[in-house]
C-alpha positions in Angstrom: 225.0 194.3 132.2 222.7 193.5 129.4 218.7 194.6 130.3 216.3 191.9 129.8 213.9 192.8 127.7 210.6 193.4 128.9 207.5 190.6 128.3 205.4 191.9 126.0 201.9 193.2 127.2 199.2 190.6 126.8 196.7 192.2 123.7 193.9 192.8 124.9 191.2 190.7 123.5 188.6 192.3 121.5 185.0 192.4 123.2 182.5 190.6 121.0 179.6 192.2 119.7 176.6 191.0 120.6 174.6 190.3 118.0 171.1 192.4 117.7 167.7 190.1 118.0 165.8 190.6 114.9 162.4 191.9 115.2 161.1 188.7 114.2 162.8 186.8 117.0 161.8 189.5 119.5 157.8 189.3 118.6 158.1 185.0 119.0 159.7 185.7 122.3 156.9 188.1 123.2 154.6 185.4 121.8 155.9 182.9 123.7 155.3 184.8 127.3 152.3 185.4 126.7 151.1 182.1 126.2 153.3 180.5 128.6 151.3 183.4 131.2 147.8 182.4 129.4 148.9 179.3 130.0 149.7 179.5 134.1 146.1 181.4 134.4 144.1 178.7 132.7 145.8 176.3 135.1 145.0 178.3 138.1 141.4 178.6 137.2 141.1 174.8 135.8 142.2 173.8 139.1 140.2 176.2 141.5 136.8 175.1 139.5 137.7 170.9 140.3 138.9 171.3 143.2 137.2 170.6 146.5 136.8 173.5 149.3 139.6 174.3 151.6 137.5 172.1 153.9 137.8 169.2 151.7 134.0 168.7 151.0 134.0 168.3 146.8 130.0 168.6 145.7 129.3 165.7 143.1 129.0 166.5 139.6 126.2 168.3 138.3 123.7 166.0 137.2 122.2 167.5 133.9 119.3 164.9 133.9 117.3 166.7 136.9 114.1 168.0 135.7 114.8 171.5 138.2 112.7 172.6 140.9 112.2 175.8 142.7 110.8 173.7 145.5 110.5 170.5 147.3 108.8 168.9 149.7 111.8 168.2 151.9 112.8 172.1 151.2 113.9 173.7 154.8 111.5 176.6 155.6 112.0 179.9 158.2 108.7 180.1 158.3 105.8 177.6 158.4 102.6 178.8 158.5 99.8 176.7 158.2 98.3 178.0 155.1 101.0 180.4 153.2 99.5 183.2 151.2 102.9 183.8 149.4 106.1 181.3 148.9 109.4 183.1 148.9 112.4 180.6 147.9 116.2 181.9 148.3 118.8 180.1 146.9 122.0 181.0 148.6 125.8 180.7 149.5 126.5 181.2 153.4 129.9 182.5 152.6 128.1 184.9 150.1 128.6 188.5 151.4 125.7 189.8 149.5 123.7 186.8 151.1 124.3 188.0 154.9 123.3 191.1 153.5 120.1 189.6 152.2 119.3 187.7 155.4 118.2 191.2 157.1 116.0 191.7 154.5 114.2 188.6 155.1 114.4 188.4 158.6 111.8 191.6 158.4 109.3 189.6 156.1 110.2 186.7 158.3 108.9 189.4 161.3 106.4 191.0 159.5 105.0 188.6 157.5 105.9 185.0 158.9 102.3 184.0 159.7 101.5 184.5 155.9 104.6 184.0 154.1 106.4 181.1 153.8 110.7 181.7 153.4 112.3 178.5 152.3 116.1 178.5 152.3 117.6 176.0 149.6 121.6 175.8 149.1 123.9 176.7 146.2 127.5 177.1 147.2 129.4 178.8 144.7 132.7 176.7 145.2 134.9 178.2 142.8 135.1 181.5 144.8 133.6 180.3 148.4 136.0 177.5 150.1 134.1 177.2 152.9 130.4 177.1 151.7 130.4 173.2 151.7 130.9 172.9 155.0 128.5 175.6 156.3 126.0 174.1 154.1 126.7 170.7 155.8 126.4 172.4 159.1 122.8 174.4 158.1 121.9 170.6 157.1 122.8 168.8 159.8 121.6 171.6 162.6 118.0 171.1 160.5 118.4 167.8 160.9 117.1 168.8 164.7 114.8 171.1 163.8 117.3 174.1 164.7 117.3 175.5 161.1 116.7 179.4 161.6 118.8 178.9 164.3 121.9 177.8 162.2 120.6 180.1 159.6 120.9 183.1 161.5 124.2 181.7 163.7 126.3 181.2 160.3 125.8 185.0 158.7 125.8 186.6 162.0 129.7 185.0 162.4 130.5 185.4 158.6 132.7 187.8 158.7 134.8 185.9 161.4 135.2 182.6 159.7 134.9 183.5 156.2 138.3 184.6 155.6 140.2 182.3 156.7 142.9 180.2 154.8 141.8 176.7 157.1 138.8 174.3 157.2 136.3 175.9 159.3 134.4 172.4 160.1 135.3 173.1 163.9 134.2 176.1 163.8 130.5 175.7 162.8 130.6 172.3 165.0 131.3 174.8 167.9 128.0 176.7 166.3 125.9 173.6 166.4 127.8 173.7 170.5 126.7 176.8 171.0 123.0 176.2 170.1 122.6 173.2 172.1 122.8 170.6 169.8 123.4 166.5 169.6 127.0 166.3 168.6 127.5 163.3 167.9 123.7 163.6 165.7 125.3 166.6 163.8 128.7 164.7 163.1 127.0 161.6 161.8 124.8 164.0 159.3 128.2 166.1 158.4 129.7 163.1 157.2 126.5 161.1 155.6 127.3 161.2 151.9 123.5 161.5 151.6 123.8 165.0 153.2 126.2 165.9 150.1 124.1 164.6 147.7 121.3 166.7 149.2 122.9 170.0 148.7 123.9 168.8 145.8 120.6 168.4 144.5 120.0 171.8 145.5 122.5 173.7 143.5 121.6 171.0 141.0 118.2 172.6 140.6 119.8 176.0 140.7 122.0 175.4 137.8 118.8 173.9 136.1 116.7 177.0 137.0 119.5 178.8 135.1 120.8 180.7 138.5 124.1 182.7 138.0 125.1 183.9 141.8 124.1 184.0 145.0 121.3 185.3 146.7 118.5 184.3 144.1 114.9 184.8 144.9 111.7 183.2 143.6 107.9 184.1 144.6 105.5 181.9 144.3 107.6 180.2 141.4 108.4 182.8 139.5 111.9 184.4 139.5 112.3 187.6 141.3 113.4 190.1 139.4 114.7 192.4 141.5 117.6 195.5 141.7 117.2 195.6 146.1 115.9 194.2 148.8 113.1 196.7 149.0 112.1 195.8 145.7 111.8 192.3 147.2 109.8 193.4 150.1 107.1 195.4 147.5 106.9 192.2 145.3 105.9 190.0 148.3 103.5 193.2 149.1 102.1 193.3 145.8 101.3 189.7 145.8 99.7 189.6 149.9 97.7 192.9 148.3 
């Protein structure tokens, strides 16, 4: 019987060899990363600076034609005295961690010294890095608004490090403050969501920009800018000046 030949192996084919990326191809490549990375980072910070808070309070624009002002008539005080022998003004952030820090330090001049200096709290919410300090500035404006402004003051750095981190609006949270302290509600709402109440702090960390502030707490006495490495430093200044 005759054999059948066999079918022929199939050839193997022959691998291809990849071609090797020039040096010059590699480095555009490289290029090209970084740039598209540079690129993803601007857009991340472009869009952190516009946007609003997570609470959804955007400030209005910063109005360069305000002639700044370390203080105003309409300025909320901690202190009153009848006839102040020193003026301390802080501008601050109440999502600031350096600025709950800073309220100690001047709730002992405010102890000490309250009958003779006069503490006046003016806002500048750093919204780029603080979502929430819209909103607690609304609140500290609105709680004023009936004359509880130490109160508030006090209330929103003594919960800080409760509310501050979270992802959320925290509007309920500081209406549950203004709750807590016995306030109007419905008088507190209609000053939250005023326009006029925005425009206020607005003006505020209008003035700040103008006075060429940087961050969060900044102090002034008696007009001048406070320069100072701690809080003790603070206290001597105000010292100095009652001496």
């Amino acid at each position: 019987m005759p054999r059948t030949p066999s079918a022929a192996a199939p050839a193997t084919p022959k691998k291809k060899t990849k071609k090797a990326i020039s040096p010059r191809t590699a480095q555009f490549i490289a290029v090209g990363v970084v740039l598209l990375f540079l690129a993803a980072i601007t857009a991340i910070l472009v869009s952190t600076l516009q946007a609003p808070g997570a609470d959804g309070d955007a400030l209005p624009e910063p109005d360069p034609s305000v002639t700044a002002e370390v203080l105003r008539d309409d300025s909320h005080a901690l202190t009153s005295p009848a006839d102040p022998e020193v003026t301390v003004v802080e501008f601050l952030d109440f999502q600031c961690p350096a600025c709950a820090v800073a309220s100690q330090a001047v709730a002992e001049l405010k102890a000490e010294y309250g009958d003779r200096v006069a503490i006046v709290i003016r806002n500048f919410p750093l919204t780029s890095i603080h979502p929430h300090a819209v909103d607690a500035a609304l609140a500290f404006e609105a709680a004023a608004a009936q004359g509880a402004t130490v109160e508030m003051y006090e209330a929103l750095f003594a919960t800080q490090q409760q509310w501050s981190p979270a992802t959320v609006s925290q509007a309920a949270t500081f209406r549950q403050l203004a709750d807590d302290l016995g306030l109007d509600l419905a008088a507190y709402d209609r000053v939250v969501a005023d326009p006029a109440t925005l425009d206020r702090i607005a003006r505020d960390r209008d003035d700040a920009i103008g006075l060429g502030l940087q961050g969060t707490p900044s102090f002034f006495v008696d007009g001048e800018p406070a320069a100072i490495a701690s809080f003790d430093d603070l206290r001597a200044l105000v010292e100095a000046k009652l001496n």
